[in-house]
C-alpha positions in Angstrom: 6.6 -0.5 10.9 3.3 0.5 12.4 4.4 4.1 11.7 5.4 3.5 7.9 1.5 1.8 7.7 -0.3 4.6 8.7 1.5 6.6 6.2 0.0 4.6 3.9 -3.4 4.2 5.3 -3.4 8.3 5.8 -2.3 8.6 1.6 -4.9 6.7 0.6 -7.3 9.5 1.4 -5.0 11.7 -1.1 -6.3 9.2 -4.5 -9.6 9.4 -6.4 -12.1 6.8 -6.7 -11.5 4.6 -9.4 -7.8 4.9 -9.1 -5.3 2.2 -8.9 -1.9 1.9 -6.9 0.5 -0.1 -5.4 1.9 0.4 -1.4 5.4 1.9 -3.4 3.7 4.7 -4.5 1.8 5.4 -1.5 5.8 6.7 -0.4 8.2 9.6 -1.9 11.0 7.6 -3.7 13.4 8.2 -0.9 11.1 7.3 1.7 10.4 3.7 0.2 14.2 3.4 -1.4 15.6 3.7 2.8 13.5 0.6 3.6 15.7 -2.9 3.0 13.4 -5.2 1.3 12.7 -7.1 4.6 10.8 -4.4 6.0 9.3 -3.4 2.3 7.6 -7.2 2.8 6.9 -6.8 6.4 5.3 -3.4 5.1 3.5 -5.0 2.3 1.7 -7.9 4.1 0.7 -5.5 7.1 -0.9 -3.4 3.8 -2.5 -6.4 2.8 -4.2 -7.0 6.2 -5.3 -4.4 7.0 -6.9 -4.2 3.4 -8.5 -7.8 3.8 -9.5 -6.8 7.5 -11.2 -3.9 6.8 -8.9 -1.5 8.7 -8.3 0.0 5.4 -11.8 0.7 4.3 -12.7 1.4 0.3 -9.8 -0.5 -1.0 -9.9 -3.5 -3.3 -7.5 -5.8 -3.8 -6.7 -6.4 -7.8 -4.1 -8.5 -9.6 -0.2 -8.0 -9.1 1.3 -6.4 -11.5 4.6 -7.5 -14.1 7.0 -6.6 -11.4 5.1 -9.1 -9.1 3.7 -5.7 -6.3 0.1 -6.0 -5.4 -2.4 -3.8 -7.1 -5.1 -1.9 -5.4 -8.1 0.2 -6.2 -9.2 3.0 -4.3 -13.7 2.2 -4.8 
């Protein structure tokens, strides 16, 4: 999983300021579709920490959106 997290923390660097997105899109569809959704959750509270621990500096953490995946802002 650590692997699949700095994929994430690596495409982060790839959005503008201002912009918002969820982990998901962090992924090419197939990549994310070939997790199960245990590891999507395992994926998306290791995202979450390392947001709220700093790790993953410039990110904010917004509101989830309708289909219940946290939002984030890239400051």
């Amino acid at each position: 999983m650590e692997a699949y997290l700095e994929v994430a923390l690596k495409e982060i660097k790839q959005l503008k300021s201002g912009e918002n997105f969820t982990l998901q899109e962090l992924f090419k569809n197939y990549e994310w579709e070939s997790l199960d959704i245990m590891k999507r959750t395992t994926l998306e509270r290791m995202f979450l920490h390392a947001v709220e621990s700093g790790e993953a500096q410039g990110i904010i953490i917004l509101k989830k959106n309708q289909e219940g995946q946290q939002v984030y802002q890239k400051e």
